[in-house]
N, C-alpha and C positions, 0 to 999 in steps of 0.2 A: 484424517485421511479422507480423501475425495472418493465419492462412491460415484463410483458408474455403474450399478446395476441398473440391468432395461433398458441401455442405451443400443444401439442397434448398433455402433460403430464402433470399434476397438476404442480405451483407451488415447494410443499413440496418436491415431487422427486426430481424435478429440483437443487433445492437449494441443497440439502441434496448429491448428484452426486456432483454437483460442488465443494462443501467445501469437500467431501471424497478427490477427486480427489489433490485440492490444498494444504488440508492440510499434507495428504499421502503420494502424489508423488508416486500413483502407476498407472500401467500404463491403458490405456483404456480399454486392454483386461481382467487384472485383473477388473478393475471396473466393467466390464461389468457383470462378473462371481458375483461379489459381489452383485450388484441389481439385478443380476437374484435370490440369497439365498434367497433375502427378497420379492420376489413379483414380481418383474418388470423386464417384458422383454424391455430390450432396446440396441441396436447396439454400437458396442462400437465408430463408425463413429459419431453418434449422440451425444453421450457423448462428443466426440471431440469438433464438433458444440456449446455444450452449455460450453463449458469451454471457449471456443474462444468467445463465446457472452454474455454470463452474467459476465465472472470473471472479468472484467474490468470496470462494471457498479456497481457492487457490492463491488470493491475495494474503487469504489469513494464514493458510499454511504457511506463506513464503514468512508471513508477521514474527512466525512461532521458533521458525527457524535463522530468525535473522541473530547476526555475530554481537555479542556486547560489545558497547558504547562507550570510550572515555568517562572518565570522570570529571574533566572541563570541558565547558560547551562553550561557543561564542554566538550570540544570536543579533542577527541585524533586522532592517529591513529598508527596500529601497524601493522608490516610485518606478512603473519601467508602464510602457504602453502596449496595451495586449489586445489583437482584433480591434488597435481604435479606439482603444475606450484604457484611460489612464486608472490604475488600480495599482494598493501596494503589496508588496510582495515581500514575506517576512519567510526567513532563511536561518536552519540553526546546523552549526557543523559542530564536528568535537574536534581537539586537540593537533588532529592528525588530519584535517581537512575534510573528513567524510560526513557526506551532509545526512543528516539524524532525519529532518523532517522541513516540511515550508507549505508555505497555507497563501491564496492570496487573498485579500481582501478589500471593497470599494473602502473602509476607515481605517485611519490609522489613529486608534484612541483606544483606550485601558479595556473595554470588553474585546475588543480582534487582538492586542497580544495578550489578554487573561485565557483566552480560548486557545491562541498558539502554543501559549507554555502550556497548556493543561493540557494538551492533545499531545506533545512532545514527548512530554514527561507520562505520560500514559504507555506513551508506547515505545519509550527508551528506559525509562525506571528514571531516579534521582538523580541530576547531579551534583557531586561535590562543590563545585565553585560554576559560575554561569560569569563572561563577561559578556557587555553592553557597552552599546555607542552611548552616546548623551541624549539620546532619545527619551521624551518624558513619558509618551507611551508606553513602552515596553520598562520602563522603570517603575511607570504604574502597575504594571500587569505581573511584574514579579511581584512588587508589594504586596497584591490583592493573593498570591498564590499565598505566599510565604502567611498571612495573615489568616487563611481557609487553613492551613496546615497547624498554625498556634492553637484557633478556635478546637482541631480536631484531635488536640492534644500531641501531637507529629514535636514538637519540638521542645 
């Protein structure tokens, strides 16, 4: 549970600043302007403060309460161009479409998908069956898991 004790502001403000702020992506000056519309005078320094201290408490509560995840996954990854600047972008859905997790990264080679699948699978648990494009990367990077998992006596 997220403690707001000491906080000078309800709560409700609080959350409701935070999720504006992350879902939005505007910046603190505009937010500030924004909860001033509705009521509340608040700094936009302070808004800063609670973005840096609850968004990452509140990330993990939503982690704890999120719904279980098929037992087949599908994992890709494709080149796409971001701000300019070409990086790959690896993508894992389950069964039913709903995407599990995605990471981007400037390589596409056996450590960036050993690190995707192991953040995946961290935070979705096991799956039964995983398919793959013919990507040697990500053929790699299962390999390397499924081989950390032999070593750790997992199979």
């Amino acid at each position: 549970m997220v403690d707001f004790k000491g906080s000078h502001y309800p709560k409700d403000v609080i959350l409701y600043a935070v999720f504006f702020y992350v879902r939005y992506a505007v910046s603190y000056r505009d937010l500030e302007e924004i909860m001033a519309e509705r009521g509340v005078a608040v700094d936009h320094a302070t808004l800063n403060r609670w973005v840096v201290k609850y968004s990452p408490l509140i990330a993990c509560q939503a982690q704890r309460r999120k719904s279980a995840t098929s037992s087949s996954w599908r994992m890709d990854e494709t080149y796409i161009r971001l701000k300019g600047k070409w990086t790959y972008f690896y993508r894992a859905v389950d069964k039913f479409g709903k995407t599990l997790d995605f990471m981007l990264s400037e390589h596409r080679d056996e450590a960036a998908a050993s690190a995707f699948f192991a953040r995946t699978i961290k935070n979705n648990g096991w799956p039964e069956k995983v398919v793959l494009d013919k990507s040697g990367a990500n053929l790699a990077g299962l390999h390397n898991i499924n081989w950390l998992l032999l070593l750790r006596g997992w199979f």
